[in-house]
VEXLOTI-432946 format. One line per field, with one value per residue: residue number from 1; residue in three letters; x, y, z of N, C-alpha, C in turn. Coordinates in pm, 1 decimal, m for minus. Layout:
<recs>
k = (NUM,...)
r = (Ala,...)
n.x = (X,...)
n.y = (Y,...)
n.z = (Z,...)
ca.x = (X,...)
ca.y = (Y,...)
ca.z = (Z,...)
c.x = (X,...)
c.y = (Y,...)
c.z = (Z,...)
</recs>
This chain:
<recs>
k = (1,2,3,4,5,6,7,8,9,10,11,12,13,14,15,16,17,18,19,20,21,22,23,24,25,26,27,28,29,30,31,32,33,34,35,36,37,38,39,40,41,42,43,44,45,46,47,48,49,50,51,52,53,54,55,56,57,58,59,60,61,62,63,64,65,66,67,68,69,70,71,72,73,74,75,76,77,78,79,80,81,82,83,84,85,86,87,88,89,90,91,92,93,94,95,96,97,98,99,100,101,102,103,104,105,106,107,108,109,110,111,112,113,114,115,116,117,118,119,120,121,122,123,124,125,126,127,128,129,130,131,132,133,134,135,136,137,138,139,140,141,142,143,144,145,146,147,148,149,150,151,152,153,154,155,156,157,158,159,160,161,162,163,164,165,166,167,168,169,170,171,172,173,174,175,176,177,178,179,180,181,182,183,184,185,186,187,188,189,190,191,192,193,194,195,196,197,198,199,200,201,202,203,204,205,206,207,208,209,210,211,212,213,214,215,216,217,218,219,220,221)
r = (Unk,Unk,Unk,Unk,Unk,Unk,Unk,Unk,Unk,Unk,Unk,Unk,Unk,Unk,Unk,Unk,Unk,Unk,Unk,Unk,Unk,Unk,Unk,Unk,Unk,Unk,Unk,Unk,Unk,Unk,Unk,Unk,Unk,Unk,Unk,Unk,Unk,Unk,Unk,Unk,Unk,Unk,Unk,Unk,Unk,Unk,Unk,Unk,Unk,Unk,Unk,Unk,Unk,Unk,Unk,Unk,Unk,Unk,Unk,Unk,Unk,Unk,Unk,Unk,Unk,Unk,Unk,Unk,Unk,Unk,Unk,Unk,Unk,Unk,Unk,Unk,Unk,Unk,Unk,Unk,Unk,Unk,Unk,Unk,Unk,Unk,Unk,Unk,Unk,Unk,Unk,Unk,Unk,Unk,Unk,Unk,Unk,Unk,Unk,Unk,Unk,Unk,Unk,Unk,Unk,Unk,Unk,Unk,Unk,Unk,Unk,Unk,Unk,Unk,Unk,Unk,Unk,Unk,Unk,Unk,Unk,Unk,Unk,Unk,Unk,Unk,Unk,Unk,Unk,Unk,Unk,Unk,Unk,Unk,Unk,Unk,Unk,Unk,Unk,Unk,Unk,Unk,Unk,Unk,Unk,Unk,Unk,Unk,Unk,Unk,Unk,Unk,Unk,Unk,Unk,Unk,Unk,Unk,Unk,Unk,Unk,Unk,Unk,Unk,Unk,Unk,Unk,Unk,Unk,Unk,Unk,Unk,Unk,Unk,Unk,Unk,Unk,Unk,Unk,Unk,Unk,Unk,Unk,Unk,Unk,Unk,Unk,Unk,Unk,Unk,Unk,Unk,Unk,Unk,Unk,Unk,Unk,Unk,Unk,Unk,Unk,Unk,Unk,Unk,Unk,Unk,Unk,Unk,Unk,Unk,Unk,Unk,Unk,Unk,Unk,Unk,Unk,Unk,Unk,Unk,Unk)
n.x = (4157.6,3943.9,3919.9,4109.2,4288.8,4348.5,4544.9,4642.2,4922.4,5071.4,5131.6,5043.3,4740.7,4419.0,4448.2,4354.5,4191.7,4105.0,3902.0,3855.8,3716.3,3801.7,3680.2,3737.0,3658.8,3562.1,3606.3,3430.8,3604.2,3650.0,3735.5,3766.1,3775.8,3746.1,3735.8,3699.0,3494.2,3366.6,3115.1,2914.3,2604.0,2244.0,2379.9,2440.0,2606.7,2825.7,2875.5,3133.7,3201.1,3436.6,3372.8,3488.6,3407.5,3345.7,3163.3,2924.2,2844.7,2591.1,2503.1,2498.9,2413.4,2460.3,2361.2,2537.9,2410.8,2232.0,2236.3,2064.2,1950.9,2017.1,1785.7,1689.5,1511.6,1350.3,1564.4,1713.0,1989.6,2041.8,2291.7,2417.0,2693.4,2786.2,3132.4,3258.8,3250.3,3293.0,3342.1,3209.6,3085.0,2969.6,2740.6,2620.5,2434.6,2309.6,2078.9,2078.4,2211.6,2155.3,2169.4,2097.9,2214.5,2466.0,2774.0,2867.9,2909.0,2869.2,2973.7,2839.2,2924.4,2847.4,2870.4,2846.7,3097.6,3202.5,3177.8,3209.8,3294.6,3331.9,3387.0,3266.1,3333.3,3119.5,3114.7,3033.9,3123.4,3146.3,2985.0,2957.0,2876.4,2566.5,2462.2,2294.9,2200.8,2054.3,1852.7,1797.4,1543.3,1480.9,1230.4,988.7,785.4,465.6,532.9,855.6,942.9,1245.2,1254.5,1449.8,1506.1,1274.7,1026.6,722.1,572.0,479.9,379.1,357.5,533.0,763.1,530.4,437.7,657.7,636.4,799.2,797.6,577.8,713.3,898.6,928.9,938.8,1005.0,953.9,1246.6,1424.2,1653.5,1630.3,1522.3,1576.4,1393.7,1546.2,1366.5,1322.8,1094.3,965.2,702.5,528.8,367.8,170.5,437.9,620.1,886.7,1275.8,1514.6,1863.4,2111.3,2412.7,2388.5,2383.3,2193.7,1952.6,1846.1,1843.1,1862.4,1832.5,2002.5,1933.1,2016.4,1924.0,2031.9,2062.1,2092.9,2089.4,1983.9,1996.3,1849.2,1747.0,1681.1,1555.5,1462.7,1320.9,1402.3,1143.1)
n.y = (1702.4,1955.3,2305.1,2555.5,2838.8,3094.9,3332.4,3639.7,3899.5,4210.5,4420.1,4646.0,4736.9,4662.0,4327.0,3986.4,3745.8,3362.9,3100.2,2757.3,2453.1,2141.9,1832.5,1512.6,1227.8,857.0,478.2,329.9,325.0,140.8,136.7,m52.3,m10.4,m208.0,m544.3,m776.0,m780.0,m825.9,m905.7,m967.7,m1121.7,m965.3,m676.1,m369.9,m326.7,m202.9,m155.8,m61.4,121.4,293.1,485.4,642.0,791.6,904.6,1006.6,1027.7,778.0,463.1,324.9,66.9,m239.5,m554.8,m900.5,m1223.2,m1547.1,m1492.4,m1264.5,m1034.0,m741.1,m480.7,m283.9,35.9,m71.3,m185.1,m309.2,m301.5,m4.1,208.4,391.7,681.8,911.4,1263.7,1298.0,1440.5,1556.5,1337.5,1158.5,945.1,779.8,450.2,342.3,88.9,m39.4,m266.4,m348.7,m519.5,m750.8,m1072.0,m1482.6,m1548.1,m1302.4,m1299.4,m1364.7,m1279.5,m979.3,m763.8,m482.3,m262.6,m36.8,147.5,260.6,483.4,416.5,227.2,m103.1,m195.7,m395.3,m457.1,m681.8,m738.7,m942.2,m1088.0,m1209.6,m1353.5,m1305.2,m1440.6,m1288.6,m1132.8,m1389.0,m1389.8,m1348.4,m1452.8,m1317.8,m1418.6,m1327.0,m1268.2,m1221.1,m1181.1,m1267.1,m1271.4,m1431.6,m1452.2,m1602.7,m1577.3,m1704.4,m1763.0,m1706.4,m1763.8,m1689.2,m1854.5,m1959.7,m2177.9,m2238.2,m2453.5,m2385.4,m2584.8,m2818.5,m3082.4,m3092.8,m3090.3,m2921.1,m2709.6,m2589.2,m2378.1,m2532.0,m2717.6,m2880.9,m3077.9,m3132.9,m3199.8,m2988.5,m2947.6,m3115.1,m3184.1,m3045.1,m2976.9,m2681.8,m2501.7,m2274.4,m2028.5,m1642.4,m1518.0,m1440.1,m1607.7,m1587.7,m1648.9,m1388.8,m1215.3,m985.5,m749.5,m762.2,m622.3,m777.5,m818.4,m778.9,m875.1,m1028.2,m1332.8,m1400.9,m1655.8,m2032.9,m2143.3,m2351.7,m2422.5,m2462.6,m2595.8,m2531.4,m2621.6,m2523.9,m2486.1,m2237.5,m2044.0,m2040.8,m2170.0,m2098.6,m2202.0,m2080.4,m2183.0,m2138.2,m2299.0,m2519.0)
n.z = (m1477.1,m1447.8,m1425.2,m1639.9,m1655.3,m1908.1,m1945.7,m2116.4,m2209.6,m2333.5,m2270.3,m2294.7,m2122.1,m2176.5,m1994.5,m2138.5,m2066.1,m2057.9,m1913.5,m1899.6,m1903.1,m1840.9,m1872.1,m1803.7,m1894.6,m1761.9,m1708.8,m1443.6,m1117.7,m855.0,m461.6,m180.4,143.5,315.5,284.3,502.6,689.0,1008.3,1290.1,1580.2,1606.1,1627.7,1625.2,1419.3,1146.8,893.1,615.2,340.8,54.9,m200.0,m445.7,m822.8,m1099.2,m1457.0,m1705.0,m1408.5,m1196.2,m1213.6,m925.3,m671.9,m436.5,m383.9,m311.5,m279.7,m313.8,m453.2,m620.0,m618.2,m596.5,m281.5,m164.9,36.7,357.9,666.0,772.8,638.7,532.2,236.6,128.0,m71.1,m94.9,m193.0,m265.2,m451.6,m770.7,m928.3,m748.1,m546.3,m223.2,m79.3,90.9,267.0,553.9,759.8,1020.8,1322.5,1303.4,1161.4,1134.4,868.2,700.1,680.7,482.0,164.7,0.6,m253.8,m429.0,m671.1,m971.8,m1251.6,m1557.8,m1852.8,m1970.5,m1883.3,m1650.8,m1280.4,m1020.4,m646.4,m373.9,m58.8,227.4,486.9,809.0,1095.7,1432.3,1735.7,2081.1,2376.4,2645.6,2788.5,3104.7,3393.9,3705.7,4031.7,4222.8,4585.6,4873.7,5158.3,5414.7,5728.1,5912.1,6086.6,6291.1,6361.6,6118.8,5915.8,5585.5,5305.2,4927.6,4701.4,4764.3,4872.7,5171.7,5450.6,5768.6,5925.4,6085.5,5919.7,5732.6,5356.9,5177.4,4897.5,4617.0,4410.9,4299.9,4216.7,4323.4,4617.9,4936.8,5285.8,5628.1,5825.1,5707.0,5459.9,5115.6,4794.5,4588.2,4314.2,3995.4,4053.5,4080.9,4251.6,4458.8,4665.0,4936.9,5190.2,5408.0,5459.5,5585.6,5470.2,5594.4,5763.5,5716.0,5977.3,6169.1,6404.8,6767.7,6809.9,7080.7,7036.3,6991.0,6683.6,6398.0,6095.8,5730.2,5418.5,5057.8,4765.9,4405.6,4042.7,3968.9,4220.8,4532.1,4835.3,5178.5,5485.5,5795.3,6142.0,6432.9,6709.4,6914.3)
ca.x = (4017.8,3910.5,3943.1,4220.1,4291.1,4433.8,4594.0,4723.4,4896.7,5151.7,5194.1,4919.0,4675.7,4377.7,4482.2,4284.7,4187.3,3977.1,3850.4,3843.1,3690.4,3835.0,3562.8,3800.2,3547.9,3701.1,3512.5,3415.5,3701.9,3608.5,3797.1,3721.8,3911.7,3772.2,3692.0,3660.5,3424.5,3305.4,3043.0,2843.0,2469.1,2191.9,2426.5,2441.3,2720.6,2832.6,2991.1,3181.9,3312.8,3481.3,3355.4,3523.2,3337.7,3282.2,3006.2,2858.3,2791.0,2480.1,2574.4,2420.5,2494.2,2434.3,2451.5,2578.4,2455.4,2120.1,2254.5,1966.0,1952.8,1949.9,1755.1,1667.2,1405.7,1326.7,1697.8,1878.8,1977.7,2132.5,2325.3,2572.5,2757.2,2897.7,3264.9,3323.7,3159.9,3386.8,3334.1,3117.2,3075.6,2869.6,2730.2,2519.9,2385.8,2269.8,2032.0,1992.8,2239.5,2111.1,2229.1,2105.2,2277.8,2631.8,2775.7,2934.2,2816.4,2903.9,2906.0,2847.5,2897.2,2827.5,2823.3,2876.4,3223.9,3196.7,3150.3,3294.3,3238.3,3467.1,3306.0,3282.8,3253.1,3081.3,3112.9,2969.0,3217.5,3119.0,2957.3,2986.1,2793.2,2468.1,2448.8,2165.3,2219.3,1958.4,1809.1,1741.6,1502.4,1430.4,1086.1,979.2,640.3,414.7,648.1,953.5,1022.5,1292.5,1282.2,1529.7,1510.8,1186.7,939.8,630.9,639.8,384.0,400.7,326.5,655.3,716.4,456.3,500.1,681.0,638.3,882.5,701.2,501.6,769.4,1002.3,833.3,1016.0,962.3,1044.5,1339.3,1502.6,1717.7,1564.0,1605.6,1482.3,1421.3,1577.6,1298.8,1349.0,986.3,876.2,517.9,528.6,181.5,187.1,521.0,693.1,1019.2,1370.9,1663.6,1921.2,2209.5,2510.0,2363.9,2350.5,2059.5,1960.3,1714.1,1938.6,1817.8,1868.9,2052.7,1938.4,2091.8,1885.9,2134.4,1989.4,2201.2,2070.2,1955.8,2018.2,1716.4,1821.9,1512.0,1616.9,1325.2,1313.8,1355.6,1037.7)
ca.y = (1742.2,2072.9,2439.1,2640.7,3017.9,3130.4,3452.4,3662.4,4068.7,4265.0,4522.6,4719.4,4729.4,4526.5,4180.0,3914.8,3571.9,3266.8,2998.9,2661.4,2311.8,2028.4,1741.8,1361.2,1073.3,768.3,431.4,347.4,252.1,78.9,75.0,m100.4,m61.9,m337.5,m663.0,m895.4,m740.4,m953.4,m858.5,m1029.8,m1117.8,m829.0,m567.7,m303.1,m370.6,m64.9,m177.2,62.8,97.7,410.4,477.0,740.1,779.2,1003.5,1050.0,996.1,586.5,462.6,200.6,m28.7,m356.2,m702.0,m1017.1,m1353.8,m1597.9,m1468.8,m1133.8,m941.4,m574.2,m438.5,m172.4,50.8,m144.4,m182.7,m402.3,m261.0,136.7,195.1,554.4,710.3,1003.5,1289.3,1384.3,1535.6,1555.8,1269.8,1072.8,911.3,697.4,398.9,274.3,m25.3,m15.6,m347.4,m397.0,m608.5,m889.2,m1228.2,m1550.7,m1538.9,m1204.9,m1359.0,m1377.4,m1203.2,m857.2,m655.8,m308.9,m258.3,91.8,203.6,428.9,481.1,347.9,84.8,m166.8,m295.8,m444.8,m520.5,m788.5,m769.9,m1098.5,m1040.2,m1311.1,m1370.2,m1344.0,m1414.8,m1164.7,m1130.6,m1440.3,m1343.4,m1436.3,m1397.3,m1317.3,m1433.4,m1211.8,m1317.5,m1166.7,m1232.4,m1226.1,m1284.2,m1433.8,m1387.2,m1696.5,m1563.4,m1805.0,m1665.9,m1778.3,m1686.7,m1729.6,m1821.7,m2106.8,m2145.7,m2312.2,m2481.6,m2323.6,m2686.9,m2905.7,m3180.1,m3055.7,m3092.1,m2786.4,m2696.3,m2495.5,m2323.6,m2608.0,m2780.6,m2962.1,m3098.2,m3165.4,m3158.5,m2928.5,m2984.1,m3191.5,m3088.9,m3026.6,m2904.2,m2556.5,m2479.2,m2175.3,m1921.6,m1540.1,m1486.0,m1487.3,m1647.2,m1662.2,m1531.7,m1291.2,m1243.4,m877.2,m760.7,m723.0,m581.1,m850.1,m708.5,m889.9,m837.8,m1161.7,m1371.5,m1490.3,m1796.8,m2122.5,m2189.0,m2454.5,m2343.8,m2588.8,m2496.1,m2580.7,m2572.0,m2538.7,m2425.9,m2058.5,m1990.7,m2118.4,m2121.7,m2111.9,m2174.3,m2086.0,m2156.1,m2128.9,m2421.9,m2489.3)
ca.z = (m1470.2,m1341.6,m1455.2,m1639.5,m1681.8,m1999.4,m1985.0,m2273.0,m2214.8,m2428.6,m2189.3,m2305.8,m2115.7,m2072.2,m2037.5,m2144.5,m2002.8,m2071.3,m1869.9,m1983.8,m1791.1,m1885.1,m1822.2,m1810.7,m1881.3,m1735.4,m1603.0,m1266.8,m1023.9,m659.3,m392.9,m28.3,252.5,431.6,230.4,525.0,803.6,1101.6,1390.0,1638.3,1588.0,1720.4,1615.5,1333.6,1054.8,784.8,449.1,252.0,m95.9,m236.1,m645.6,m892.0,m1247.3,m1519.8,m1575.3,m1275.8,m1266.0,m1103.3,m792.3,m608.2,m360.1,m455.2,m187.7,m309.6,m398.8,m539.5,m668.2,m617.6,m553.2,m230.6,m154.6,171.9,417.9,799.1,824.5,521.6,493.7,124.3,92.1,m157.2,m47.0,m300.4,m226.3,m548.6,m911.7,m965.5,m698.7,m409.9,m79.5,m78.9,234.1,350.9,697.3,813.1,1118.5,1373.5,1171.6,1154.3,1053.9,692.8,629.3,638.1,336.9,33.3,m34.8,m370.2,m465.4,m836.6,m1055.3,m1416.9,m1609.1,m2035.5,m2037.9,m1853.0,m1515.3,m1197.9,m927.8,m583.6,m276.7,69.1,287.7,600.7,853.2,1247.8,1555.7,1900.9,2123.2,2498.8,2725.0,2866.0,3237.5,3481.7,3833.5,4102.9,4338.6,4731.2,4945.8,5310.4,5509.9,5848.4,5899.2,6228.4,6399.0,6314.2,6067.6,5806.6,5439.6,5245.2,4823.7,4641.3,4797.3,4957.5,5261.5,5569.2,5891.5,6023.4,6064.1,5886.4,5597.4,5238.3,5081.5,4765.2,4611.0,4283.8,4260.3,4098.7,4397.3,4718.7,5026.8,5409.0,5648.7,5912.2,5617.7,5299.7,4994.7,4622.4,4507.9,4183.5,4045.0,4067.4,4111.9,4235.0,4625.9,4725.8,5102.6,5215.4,5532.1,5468.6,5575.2,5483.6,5731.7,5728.2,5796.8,6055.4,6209.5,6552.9,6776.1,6787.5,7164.6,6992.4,6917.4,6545.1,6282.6,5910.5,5626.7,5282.9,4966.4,4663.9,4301.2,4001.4,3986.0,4366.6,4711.4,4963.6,5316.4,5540.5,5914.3,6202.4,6542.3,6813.1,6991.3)
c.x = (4006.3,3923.5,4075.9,4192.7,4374.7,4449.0,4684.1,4745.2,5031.8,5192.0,5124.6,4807.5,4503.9,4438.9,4387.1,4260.7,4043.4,3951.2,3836.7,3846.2,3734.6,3803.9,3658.2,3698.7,3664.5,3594.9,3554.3,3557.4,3588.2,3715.5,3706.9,3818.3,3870.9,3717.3,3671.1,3605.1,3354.9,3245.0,2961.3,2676.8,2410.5,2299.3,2435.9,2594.7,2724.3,2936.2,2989.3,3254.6,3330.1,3435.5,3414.1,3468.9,3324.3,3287.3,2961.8,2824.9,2709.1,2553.1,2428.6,2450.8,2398.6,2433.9,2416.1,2480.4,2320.7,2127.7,2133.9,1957.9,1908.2,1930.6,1669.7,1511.3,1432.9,1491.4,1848.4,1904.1,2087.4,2135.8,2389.6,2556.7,2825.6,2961.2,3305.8,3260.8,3208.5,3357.1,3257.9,3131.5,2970.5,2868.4,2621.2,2506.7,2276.1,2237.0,2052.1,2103.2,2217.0,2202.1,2256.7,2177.0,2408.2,2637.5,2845.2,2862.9,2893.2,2891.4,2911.6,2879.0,2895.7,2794.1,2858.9,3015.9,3284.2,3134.9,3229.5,3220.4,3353.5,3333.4,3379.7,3244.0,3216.3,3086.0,3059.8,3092.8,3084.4,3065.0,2981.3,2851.8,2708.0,2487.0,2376.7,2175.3,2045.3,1929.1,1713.0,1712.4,1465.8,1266.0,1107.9,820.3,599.6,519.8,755.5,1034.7,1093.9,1296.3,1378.0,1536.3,1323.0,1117.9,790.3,592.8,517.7,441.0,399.3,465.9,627.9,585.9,485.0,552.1,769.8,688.4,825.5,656.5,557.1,845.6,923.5,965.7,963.0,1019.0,1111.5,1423.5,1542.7,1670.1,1639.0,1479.5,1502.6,1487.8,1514.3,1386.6,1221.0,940.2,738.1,517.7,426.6,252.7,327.3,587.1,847.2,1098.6,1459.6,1738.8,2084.3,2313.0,2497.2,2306.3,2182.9,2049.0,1864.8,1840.5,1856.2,1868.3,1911.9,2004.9,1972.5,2023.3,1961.7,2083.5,2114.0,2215.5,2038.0,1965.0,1877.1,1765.1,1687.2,1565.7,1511.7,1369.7,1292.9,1237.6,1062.3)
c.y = (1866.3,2190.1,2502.7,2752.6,3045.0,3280.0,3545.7,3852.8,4059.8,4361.1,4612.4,4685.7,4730.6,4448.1,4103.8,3771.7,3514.9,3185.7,2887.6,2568.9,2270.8,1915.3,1598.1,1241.9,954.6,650.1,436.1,278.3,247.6,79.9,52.3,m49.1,m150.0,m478.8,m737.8,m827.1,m867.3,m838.9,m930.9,m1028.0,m1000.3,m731.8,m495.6,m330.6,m235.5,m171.7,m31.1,20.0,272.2,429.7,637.4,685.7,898.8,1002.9,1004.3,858.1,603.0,305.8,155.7,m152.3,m437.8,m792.4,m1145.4,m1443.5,m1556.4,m1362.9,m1007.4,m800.0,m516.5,m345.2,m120.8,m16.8,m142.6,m220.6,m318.1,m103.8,155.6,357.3,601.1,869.3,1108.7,1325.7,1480.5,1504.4,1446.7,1130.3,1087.7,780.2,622.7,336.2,232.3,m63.1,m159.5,m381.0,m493.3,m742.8,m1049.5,m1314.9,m1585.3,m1437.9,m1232.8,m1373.3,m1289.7,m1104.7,m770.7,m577.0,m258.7,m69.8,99.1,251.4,380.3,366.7,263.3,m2.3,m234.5,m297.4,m474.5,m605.7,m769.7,m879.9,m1042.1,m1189.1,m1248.8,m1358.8,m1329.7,m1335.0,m1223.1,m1231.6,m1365.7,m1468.0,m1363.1,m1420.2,m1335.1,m1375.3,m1256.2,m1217.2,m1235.4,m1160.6,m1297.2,m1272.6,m1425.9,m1473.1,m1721.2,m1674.7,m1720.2,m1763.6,m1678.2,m1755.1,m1747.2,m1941.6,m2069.6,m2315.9,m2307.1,m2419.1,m2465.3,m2840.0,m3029.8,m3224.1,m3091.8,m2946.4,m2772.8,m2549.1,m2492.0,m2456.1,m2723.9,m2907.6,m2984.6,m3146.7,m3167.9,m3108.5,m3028.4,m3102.1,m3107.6,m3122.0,m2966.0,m2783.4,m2492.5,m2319.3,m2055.2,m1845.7,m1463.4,m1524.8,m1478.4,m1682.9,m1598.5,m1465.8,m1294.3,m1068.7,m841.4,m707.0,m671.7,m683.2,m802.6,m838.7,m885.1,m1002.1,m1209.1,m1450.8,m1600.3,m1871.6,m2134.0,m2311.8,m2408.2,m2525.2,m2539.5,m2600.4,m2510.5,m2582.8,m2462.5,m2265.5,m2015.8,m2106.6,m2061.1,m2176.7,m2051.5,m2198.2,m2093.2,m2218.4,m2294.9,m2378.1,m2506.6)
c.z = (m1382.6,m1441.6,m1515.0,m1704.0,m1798.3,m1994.3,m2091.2,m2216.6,m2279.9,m2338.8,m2207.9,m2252.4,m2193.5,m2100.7,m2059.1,m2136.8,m2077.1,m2011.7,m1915.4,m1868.0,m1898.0,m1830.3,m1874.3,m1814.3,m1887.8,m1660.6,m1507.0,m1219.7,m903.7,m599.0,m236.7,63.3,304.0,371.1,322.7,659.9,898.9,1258.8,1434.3,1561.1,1606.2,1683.3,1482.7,1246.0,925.4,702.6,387.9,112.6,m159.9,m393.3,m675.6,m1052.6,m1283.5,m1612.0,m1511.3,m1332.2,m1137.8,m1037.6,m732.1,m536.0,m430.7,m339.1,m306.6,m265.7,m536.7,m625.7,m695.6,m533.1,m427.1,m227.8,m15.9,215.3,531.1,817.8,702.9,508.0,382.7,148.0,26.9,m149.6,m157.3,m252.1,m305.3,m687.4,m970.7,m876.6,m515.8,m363.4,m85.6,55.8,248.0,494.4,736.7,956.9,1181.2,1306.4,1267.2,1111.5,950.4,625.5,604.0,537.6,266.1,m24.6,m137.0,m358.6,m595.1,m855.4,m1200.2,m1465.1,m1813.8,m2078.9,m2006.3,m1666.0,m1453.3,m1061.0,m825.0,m490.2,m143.7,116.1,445.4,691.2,1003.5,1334.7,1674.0,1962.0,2243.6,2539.4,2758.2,3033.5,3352.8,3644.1,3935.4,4219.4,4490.7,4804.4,5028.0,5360.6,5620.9,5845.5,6045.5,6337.9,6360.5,6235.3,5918.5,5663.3,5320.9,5070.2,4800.3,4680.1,4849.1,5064.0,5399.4,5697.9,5960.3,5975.9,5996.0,5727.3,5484.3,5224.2,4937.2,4719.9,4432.1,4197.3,4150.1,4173.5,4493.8,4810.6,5181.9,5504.2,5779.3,5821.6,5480.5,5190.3,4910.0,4597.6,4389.2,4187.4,3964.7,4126.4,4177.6,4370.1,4635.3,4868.1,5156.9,5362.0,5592.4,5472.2,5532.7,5613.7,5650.5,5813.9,5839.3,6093.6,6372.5,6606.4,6853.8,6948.7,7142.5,6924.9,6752.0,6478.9,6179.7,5866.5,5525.6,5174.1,4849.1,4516.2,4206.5,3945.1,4152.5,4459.1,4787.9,5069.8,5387.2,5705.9,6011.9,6335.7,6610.2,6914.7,7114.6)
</recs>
């Protein structure tokens, strides 16, 4: 397929040439390179299939088991690529993939002299854990009492304290704190905490929860 030059001389000048295409009609071939693709959830996924036809065959993807035609939308981007008068790049661009998109994905072509079809299977792997780190801030209220983590808490010993209205406890005893990220301690400034020593004996109590620790430290009277 392509172009040839026919030339014709005697030695007398001019010489004379002709040009001649030679147009190969031939059906569609497919090829894949990757029949068995796999990608996490939330992430973007590309299928490919390679087509050669001529004449030009019209393409299109398919998914299993319903065989219905996709075509570009918010999640799906359909594209075909020309490389050459002969042949083009098909590519499916899947959003965002879900659980329903798994599955067996076609790529059809055809043209006059005939049809084919090859299949991609797309499957799910794993993605990286999510894991949520908890964030402790310290205050210092007018009687230097320090609270450390997320509670709200009586100035008057012995009190109830209610830790986001969810755990109750009293103070100068060990308790459970839920695990809020969210400080409510009214007239409560922030410190900077230093390694400089403290001349006030104190108490440590350690409230253990399975996202945050509250560590409520308060002055002997």
């Amino acid at each position: 397929m392509g172009v040839y030059l026919c030339i014709a001389s005697n030695g007398v000048p001019p010489a004379v040439s002709k040009r001649i295409y030679i147009n190969v009609h031939f059906p569609p071939v497919i090829q894949v390179p990757n029949q068995l693709v796999g990608a996490p959830l939330g992430t973007d996924v590309v299928l490919e299939c390679f087509v050669e036809a001529s004449p030009m065959s019209i393409n299109y993807w398919v998914k299993d088991p319903k065989g219905a035609m996709i075509i570009s939308s918010v999640r799906h981007d359909v594209q075909t690529v020309t490389k050459s008068p002969f042949e083009v790049r098909m590519i499916l661009t899947i959003r965002n993939l879900q659980k329903n998109d798994v599955g067996t994905y076609r790529c059809a072509a055809k043209n006059s002299l005939g049809e084919v079809e090859s299949s991609i299977r797309l499957y799910e792997i794993s993605g990286p854990a999510k894991t949520q780190t908890p964030v402790l801030t310290v205050f210092y209220d007018e009687e230097d009492e320090a609270v450390f983590g997320s509670a709200e808490m009586d100035k008057t010993e012995n009190k109830p304290l209610a830790v986001d209205n969810t755990v109750h406890g009293h103070m100068g005893y060990p308790s459970l704190a839920t695990p809020s990220s969210t400080i409510r301690v009214g007239k409560k400034r922030p410190i900077n905490v230093s390694s400089g020593t403290d001349p006030y004996p104190r108490r440590l109590f350690v409230l253990v929860s399975p996202l945050l620790s509250l560590l409520i430290v308060r002055r002997r009277w």
